[in-house]
BAKOL-299021 format. One record per residue: x, y, z of N, C-alpha, C in turn; residue number from 0; residue in three letters. Coordinates in pm, whole numbers, always signed. Each point is the difference from the previous one (the first is absolute). Layout:
! BAKOL-299021
     n.px     n.py     n.pz    ca.px    ca.py    ca.pz     c.px     c.py     c.pz   resi   resn
        X        Y        Z        X        Y        Z        X        Y        Z    NUM    ALA
...
***
This chain:
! BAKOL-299021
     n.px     n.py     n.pz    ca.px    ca.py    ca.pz     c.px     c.py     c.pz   resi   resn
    +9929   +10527   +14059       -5     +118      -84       +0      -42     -147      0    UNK
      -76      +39     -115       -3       +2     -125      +66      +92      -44      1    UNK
      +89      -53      -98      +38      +71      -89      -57       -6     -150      2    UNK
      +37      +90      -43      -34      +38     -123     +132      -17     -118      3    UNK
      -83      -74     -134      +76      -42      -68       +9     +104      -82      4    UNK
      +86      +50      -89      +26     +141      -88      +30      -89     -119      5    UNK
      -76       +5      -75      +12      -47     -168     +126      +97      -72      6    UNK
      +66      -72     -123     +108      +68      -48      -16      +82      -87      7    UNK
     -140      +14      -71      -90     +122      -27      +31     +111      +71      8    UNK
      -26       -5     +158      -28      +97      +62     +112      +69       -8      9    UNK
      +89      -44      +39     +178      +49      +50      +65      +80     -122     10    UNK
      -75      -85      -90     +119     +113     -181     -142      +92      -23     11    UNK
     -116      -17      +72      -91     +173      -17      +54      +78      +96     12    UNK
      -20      -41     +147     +107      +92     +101     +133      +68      -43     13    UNK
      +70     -122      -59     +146     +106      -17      -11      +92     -148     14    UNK
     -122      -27      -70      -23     +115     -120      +56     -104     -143     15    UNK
      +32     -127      +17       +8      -59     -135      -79      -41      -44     16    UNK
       +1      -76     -104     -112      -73     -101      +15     -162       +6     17    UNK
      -75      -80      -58       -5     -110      -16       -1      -27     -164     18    UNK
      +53     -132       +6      -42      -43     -191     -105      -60      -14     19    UNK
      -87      +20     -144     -154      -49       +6      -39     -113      +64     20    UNK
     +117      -80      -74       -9     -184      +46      +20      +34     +143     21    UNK
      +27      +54     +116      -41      -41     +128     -104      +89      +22     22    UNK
      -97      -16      -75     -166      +31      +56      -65     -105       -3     23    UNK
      -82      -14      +88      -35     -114      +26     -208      +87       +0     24    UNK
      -85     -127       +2     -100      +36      +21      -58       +2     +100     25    UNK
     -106     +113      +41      -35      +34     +118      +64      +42     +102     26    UNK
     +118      +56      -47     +139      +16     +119      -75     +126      +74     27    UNK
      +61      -10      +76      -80      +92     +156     +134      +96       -8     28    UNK
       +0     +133      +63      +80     +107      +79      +25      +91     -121     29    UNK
     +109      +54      +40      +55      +63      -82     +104      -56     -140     30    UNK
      +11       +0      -87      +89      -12     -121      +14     +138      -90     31    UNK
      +76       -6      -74      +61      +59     -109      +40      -15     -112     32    UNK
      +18      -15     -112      +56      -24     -144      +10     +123      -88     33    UNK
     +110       +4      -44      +38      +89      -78      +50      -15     -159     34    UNK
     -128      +15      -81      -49      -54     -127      +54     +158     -140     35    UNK
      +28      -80     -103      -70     +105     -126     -124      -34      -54     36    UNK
     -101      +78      -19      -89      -17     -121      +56      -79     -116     37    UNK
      -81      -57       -8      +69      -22     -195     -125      -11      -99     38    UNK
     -158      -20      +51     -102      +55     -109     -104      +46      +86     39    UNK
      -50      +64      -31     -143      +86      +77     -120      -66      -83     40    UNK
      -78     -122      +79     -117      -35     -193     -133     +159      +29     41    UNK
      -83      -57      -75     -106      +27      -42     -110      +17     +141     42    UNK
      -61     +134      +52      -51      -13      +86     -153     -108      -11     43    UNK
      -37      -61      +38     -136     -109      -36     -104      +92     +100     44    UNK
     -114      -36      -87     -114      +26      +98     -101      -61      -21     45    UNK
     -100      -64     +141      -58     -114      -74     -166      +90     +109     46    UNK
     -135      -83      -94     -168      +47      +55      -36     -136      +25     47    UNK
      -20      -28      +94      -89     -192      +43     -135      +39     +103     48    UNK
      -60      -98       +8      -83       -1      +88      +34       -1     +138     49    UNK
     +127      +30      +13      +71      -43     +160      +45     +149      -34     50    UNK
      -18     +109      -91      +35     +136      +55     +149      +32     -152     51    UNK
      +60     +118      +28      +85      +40      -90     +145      -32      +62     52    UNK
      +81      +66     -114     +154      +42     +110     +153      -15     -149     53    UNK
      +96      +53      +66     +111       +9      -80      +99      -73      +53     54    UNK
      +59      -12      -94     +191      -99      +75      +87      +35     -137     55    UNK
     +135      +50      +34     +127      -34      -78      +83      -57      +31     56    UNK
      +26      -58      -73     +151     -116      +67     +110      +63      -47     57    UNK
      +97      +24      +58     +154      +43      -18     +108     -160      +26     58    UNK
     +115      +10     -115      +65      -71      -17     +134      +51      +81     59    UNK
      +57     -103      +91     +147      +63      +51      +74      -62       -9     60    UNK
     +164       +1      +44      +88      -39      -44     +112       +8     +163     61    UNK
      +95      -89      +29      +37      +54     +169     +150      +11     -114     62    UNK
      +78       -5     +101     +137      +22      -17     +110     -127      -61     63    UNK
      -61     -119       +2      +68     -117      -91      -98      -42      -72     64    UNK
     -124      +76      -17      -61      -29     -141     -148     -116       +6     65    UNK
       -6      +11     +164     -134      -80       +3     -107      +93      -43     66    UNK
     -132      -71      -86     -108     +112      -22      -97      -19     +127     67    UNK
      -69      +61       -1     -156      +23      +76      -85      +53      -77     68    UNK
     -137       -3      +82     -124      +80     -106      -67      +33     +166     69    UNK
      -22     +149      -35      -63      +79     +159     -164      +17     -104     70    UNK
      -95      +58      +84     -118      +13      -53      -75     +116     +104     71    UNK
       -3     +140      -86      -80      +91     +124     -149      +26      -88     72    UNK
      -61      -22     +145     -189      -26      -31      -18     +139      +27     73    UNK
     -135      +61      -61      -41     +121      +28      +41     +113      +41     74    UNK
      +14      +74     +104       +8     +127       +4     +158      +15      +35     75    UNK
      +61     -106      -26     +155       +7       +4      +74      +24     -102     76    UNK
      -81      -82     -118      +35      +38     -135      +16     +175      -16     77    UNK
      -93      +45      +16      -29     +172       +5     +137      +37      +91     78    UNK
      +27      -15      +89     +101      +32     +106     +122      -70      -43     79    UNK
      +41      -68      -30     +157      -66      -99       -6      +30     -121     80    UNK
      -56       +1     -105      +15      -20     -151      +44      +96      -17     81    UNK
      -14     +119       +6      +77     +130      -65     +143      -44      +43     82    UNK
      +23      -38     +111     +166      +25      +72      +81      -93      -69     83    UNK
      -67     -142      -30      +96      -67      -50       +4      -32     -149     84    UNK
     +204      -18      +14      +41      +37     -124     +103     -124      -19     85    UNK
      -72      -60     -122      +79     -139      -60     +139      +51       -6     86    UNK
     +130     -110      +51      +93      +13      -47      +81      +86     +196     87    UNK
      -88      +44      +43       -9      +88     +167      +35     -162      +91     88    UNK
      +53      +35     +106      +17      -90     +151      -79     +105      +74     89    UNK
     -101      -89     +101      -83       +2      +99      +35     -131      +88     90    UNK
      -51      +39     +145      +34      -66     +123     -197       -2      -26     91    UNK
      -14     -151      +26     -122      -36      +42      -16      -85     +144     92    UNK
      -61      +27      +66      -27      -91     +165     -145      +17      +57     93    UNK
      +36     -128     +102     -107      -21      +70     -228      -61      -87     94    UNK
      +89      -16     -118     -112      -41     -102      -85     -137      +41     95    UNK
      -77      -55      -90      -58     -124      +37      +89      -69     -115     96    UNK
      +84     -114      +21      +62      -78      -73     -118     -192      -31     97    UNK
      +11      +44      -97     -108     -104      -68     +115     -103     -123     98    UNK
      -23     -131      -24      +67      -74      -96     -138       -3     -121     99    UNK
      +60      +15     -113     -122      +13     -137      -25     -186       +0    100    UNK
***
């Protein structure tokens, strides 16, 4: 019989906690959680190439002992988040694509 291994990701999304930035790892699989402040909203970009158009803003965050991050929503997400968020606000972000710059 196989069992199945349960990452420690999974177990603090199940019981409804968060994780700190520094244990994100890249490409992490399942479920996660982090529970961030804003701390700058930049400049929405928009770029025209021969490979087609498109938008991205990067948001600056902050966890709970002060590690930063930088999130980045492409296109029609921007439209669907930007009004809601508010520098200086805590948001729960999960289940994202975690990338190292």
């Amino acid at each position: 019989m196989k069992t199945h291994e349960v990452e420690h990701h999974e177990v603090v999304f199940a019981d409804g906690g968060s994780m700190l930035i520094s244990e994100l790892r890249p490409l992490m699989k399942g479920n996660w959680r982090i529970r961030v402040r804003l701390v700058k909203k930049n400049e929405i970009k928009t770029w025209k190439n021969d490979k087609g158009e498109g938008s991205l803003m990067n948001l600056d965050f902050m966890d709970r002992v002060g590690t930063k991050m930088q999130g980045t929503l492409f296109k029609d997400l921007i439209q669907v988040y930007e009004p809601t968020l508010i520098v200086g606000n805590c948001y729960e972000i999960s289940q994202g694509t975690v990338k190292n710059n």
